[in-house]
ChimeraX commands (.cxc) that place a marker at each C-alpha (Angstrom):
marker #1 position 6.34,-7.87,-15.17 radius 0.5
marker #1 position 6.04,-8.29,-19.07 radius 0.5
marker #1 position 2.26,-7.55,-19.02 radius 0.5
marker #1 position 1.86,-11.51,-19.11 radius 0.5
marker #1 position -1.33,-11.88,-16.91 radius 0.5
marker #1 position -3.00,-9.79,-14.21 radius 0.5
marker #1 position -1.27,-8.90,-10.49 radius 0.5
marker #1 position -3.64,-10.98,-9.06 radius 0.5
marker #1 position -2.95,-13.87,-11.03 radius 0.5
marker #1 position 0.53,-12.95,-10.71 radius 0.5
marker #1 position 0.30,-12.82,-6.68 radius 0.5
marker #1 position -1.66,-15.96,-6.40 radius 0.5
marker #1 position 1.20,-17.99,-8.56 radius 0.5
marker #1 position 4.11,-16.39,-6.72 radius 0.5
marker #1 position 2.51,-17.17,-2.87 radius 0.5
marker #1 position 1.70,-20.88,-4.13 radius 0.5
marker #1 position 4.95,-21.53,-5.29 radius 0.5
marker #1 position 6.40,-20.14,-2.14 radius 0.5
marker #1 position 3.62,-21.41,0.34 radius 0.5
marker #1 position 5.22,-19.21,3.29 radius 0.5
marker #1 position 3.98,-20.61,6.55 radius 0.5
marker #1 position 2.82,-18.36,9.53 radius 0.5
marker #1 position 6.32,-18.72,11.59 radius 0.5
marker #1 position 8.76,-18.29,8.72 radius 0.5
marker #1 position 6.54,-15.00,8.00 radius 0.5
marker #1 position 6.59,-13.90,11.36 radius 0.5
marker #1 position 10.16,-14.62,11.73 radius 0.5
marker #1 position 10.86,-12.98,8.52 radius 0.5
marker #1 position 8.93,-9.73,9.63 radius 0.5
marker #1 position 11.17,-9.68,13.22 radius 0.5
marker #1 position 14.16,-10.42,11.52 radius 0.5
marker #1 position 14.22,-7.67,8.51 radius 0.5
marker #1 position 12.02,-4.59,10.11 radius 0.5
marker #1 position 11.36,-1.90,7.23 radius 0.5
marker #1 position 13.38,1.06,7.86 radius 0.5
marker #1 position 11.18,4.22,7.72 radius 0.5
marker #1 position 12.01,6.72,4.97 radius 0.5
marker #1 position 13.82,9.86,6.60 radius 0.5
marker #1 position 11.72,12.42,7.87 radius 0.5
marker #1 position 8.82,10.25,7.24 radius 0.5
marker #1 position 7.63,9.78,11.11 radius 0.5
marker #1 position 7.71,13.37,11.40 radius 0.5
marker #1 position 5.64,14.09,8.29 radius 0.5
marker #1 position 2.92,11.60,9.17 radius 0.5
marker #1 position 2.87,12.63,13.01 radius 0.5
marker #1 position 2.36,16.65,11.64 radius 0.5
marker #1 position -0.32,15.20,9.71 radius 0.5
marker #1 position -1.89,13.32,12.07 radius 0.5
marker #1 position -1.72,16.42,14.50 radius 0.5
marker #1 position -3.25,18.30,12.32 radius 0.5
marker #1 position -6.24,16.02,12.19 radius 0.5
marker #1 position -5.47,14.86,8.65 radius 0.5
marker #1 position -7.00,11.28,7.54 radius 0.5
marker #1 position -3.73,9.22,6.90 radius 0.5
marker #1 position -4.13,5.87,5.28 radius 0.5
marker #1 position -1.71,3.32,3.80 radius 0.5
marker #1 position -2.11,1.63,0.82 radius 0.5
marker #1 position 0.13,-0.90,-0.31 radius 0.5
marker #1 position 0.05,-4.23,-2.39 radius 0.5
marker #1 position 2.60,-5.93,0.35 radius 0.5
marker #1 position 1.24,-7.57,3.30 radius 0.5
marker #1 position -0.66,-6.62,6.04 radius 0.5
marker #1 position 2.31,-8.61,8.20 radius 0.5
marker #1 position 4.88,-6.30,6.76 radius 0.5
marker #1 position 2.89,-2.88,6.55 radius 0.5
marker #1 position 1.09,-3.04,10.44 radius 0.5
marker #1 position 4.61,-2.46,11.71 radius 0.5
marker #1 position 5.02,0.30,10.09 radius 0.5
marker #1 position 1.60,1.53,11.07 radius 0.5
marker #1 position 2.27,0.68,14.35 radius 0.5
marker #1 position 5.48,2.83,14.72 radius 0.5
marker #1 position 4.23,5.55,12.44 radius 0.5
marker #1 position 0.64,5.74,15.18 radius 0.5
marker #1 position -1.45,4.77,12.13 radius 0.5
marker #1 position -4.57,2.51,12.86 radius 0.5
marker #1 position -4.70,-0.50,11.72 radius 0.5
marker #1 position -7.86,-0.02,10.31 radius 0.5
marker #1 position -6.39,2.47,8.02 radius 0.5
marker #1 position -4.40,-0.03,6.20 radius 0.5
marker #1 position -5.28,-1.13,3.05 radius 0.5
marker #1 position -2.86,-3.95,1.89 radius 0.5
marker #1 position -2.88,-7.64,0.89 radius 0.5
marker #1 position -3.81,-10.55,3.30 radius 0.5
marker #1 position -1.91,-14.07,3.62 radius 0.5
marker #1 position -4.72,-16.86,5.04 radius 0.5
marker #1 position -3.15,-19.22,6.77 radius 0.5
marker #1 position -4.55,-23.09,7.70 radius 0.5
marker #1 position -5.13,-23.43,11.61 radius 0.5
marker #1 position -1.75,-25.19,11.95 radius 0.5
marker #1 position -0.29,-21.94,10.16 radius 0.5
marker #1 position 0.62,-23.65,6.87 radius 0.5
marker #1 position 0.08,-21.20,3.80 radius 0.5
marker #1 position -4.07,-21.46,2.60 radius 0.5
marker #1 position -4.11,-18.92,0.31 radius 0.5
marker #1 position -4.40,-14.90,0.23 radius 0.5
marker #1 position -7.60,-12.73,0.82 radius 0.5
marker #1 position -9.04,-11.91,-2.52 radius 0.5
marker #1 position -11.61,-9.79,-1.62 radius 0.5
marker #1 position -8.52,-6.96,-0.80 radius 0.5
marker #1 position -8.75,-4.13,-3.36 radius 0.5
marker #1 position -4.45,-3.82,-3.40 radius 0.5
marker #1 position -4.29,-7.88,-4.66 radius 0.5
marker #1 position -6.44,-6.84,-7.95 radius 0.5
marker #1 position -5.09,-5.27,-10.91 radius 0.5
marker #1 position -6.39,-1.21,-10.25 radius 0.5
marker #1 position -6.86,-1.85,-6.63 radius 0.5
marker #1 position -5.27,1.39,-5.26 radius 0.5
marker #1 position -7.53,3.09,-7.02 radius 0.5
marker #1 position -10.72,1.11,-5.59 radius 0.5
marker #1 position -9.33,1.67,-2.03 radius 0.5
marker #1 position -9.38,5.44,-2.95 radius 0.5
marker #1 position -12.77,5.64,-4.19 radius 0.5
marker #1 position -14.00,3.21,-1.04 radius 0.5
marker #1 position -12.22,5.39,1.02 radius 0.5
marker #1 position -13.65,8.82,-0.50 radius 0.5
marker #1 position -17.09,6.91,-0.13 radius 0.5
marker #1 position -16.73,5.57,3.36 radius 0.5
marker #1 position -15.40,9.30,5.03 radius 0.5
marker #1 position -17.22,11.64,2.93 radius 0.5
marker #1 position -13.87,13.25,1.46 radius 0.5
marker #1 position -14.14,15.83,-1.05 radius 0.5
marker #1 position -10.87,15.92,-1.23 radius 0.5
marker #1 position -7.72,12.90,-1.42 radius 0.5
marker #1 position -4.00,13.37,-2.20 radius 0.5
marker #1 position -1.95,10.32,-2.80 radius 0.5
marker #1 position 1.81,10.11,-2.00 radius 0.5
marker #1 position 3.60,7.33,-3.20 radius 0.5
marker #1 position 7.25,6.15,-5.16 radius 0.5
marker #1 position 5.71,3.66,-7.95 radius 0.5
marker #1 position 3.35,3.54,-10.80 radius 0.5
marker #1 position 0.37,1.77,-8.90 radius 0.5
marker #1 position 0.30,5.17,-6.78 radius 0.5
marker #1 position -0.17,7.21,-9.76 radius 0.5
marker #1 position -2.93,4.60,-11.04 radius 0.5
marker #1 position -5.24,6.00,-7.84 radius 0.5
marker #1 position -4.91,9.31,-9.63 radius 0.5
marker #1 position -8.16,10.42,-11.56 radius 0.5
marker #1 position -10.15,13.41,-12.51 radius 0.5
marker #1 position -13.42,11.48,-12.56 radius 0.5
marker #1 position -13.98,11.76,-8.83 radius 0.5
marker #1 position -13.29,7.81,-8.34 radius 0.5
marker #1 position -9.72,8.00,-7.75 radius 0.5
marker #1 position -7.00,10.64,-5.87 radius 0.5
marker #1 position -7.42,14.27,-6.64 radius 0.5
marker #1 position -3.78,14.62,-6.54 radius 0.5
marker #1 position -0.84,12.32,-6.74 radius 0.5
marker #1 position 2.33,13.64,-5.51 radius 0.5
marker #1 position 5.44,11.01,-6.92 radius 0.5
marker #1 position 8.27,10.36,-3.60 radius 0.5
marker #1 position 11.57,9.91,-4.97 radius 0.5
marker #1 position 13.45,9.96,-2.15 radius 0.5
marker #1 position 14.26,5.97,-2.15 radius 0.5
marker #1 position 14.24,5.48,-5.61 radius 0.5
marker #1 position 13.33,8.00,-8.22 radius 0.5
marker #1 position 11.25,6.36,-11.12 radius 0.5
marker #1 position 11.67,8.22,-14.70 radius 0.5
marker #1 position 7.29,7.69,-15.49 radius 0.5
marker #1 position 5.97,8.45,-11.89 radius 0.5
marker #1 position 8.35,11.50,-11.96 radius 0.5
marker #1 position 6.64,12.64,-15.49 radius 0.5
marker #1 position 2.91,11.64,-13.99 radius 0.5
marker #1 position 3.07,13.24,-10.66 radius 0.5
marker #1 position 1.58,16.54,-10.67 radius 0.5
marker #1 position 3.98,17.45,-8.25 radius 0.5
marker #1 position 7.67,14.99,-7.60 radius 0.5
marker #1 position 9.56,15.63,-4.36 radius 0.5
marker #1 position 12.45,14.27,-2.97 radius 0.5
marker #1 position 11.82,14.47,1.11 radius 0.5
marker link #1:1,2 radius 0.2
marker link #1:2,3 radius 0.2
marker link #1:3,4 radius 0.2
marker link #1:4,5 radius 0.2
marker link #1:5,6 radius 0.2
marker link #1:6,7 radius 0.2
marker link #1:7,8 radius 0.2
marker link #1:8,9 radius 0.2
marker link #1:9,10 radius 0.2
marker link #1:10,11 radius 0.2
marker link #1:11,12 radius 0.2
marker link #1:12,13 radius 0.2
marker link #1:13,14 radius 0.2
marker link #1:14,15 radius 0.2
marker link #1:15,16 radius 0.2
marker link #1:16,17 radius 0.2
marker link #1:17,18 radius 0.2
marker link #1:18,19 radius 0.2
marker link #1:19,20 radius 0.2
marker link #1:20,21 radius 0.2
marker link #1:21,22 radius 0.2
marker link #1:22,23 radius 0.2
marker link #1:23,24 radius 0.2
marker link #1:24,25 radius 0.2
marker link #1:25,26 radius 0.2
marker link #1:26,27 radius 0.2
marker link #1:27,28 radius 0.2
marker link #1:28,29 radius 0.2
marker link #1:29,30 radius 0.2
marker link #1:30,31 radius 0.2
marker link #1:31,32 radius 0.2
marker link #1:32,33 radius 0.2
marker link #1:33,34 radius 0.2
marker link #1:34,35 radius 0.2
marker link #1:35,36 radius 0.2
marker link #1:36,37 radius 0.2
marker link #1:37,38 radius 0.2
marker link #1:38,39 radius 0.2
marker link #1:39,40 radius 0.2
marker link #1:40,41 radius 0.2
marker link #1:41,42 radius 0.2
marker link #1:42,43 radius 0.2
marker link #1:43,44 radius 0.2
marker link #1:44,45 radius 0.2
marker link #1:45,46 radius 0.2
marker link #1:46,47 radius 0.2
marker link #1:47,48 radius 0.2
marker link #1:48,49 radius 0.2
marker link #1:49,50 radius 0.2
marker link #1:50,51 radius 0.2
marker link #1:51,52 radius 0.2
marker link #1:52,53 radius 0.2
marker link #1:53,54 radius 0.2
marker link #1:54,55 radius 0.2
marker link #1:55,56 radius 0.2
marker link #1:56,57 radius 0.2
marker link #1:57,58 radius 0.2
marker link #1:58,59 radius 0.2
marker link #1:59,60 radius 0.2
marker link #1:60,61 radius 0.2
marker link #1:61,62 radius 0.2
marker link #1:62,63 radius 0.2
marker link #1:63,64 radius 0.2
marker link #1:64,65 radius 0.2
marker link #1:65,66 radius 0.2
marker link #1:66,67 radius 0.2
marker link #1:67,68 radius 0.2
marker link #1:68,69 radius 0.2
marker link #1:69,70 radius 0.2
marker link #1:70,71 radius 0.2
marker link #1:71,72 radius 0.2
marker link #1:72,73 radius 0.2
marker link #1:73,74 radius 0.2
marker link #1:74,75 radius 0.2
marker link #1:75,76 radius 0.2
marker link #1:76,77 radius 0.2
marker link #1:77,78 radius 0.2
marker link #1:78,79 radius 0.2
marker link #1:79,80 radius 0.2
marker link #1:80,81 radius 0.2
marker link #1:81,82 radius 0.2
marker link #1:82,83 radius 0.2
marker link #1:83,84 radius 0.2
marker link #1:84,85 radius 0.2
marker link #1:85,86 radius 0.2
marker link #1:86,87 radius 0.2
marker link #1:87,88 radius 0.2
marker link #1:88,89 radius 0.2
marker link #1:89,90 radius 0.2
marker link #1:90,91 radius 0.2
marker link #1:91,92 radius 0.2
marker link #1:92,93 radius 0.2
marker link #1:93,94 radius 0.2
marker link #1:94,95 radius 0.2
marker link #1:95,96 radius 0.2
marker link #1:96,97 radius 0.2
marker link #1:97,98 radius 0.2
marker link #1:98,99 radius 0.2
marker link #1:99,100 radius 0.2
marker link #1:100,101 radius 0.2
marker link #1:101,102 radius 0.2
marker link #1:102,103 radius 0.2
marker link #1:103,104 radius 0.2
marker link #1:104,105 radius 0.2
marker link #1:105,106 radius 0.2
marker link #1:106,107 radius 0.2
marker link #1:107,108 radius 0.2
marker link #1:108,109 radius 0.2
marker link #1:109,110 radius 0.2
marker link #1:110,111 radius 0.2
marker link #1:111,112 radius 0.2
marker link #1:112,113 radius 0.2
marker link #1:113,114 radius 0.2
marker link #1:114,115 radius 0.2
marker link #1:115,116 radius 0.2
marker link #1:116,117 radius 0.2
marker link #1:117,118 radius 0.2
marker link #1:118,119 radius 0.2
marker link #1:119,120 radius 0.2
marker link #1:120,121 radius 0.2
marker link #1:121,122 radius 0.2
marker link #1:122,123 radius 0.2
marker link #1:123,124 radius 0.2
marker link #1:124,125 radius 0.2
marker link #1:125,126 radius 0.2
marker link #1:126,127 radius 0.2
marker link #1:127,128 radius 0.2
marker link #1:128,129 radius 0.2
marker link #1:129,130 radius 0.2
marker link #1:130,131 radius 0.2
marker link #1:131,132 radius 0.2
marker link #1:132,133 radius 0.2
marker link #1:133,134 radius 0.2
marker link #1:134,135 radius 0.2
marker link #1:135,136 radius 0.2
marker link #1:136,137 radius 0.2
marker link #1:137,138 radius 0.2
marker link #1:138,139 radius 0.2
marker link #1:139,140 radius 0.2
marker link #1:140,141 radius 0.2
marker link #1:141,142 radius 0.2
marker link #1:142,143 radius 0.2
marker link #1:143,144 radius 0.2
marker link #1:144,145 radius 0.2
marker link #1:145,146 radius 0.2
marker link #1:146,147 radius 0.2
marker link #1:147,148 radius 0.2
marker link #1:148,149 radius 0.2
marker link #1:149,150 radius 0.2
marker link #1:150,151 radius 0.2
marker link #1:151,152 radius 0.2
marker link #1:152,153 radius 0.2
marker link #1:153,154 radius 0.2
marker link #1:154,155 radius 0.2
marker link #1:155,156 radius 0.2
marker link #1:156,157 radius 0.2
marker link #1:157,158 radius 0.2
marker link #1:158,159 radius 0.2
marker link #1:159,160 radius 0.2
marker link #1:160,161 radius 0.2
marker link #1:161,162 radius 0.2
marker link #1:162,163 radius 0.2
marker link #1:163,164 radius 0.2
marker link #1:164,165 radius 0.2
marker link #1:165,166 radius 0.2
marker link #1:166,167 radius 0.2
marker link #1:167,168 radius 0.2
view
C-alpha cells in the first residue's frame, strides 16, 4: 500500500501468512456471494448479445470471480484473475505465478495477450480502480480506452484518468 515492495511480493506474503485451505475458501465463497453491481447483468448480457468479446480481469481469485462469471454467462476461459494452488489434501501450496493479474502491471499484459490471442484492433476497459486504468495505453499493448465505474465507489485519480467516468 505504501509503495513498499511489488503486488506480487505483496500477494505472496499476505496468502502465506493466511495459508487459507481449500474448504475454508470454498466455504467462504458460499457463505459471502458477491453481489452484482446494479444493472450490471443486463449490461454484460446486451453485450454478449451483441456478439461483443467480454472478459474479466481481476487481481482476486479465480474462486471468487467464476461465480460471478457463472451468473453473469461469462466463460470461464475468459477470466483472467489470480490462482490459489492447493496441496492434494487441500492445505494452502502457494498461488499460480505464471497469472498476469498476481504481477505488478498484469492487467495490462492480459490486455495485450488478449489483443494478441483474438486479433482485436480494438479493446475498451471498464473498471472502478487504478489497476484498470494501468491497462490503458496508446502504444497498442494495452486498452484503447478505459472507461472509470464509479458506481460502488467513486475514486478521485481513476475519475481524472478515465477518458470517460460513469456512474451506471
Amino acid at each position: 500500500m505504501t509503495g513498499g515492495m511489488t503486488f506480487q511480493d505483496a500477494l505472496s506474503a499476505r496468502l502465506n501468512l493466511m495459508k487459507p485451505t481449500q474448504k475454508q475458501l470454498n466455504e467462504f465463497v458460499t457463505n459471502h456471494p458477491l453481489p452484482l453491481t446494479l444493472f450490471v447483468a443486463d449490461f454484460v448480457a446486451k453485450l454478449l448479445e451483441n456478439k461483443v468479446g467480454v472478459f474479466l480481469i481481476s487481481g482476486g481469485f479465480e474462486e471468487m470471480i467464476f461465480p460471478i462469471a457463472d451468473v453473469l454467462k461469462i466463460q470461464r476461459e475468459n477470466v483472467m484473475a489470480n490462482a490459489i494452488l492447493f496441496h492434494e489434501d487441500g492445505t494452502f501450496k502457494d498461488h499460480d505465478r505464471e497469472k498476469y493479474t498476481c504481477r505488478t502491471g498484469g492487467k495490462k499484459k492480459a490486455v495485450f495477450a488478449l489483443k494478441k490471442k483474438y486479433g482485436f484492433k480494438k479493446l475498451c476497459m471498464i473498471g472502478d480502480g487504478y489497476t484498470d486504468y494501468e491497462a490503458r495505453s496508446d502504444d497498442g499493448n494495452g486498452a484503447d480506452l478505459f472507461i472509470g465505474f464509479g458506481g460502488n465507489q467513486e475514486r478521485q485519480k481513476v475519475k481524472e484518468k478515465a477518458d470517460y467516468f460513469v456512474y451506471s
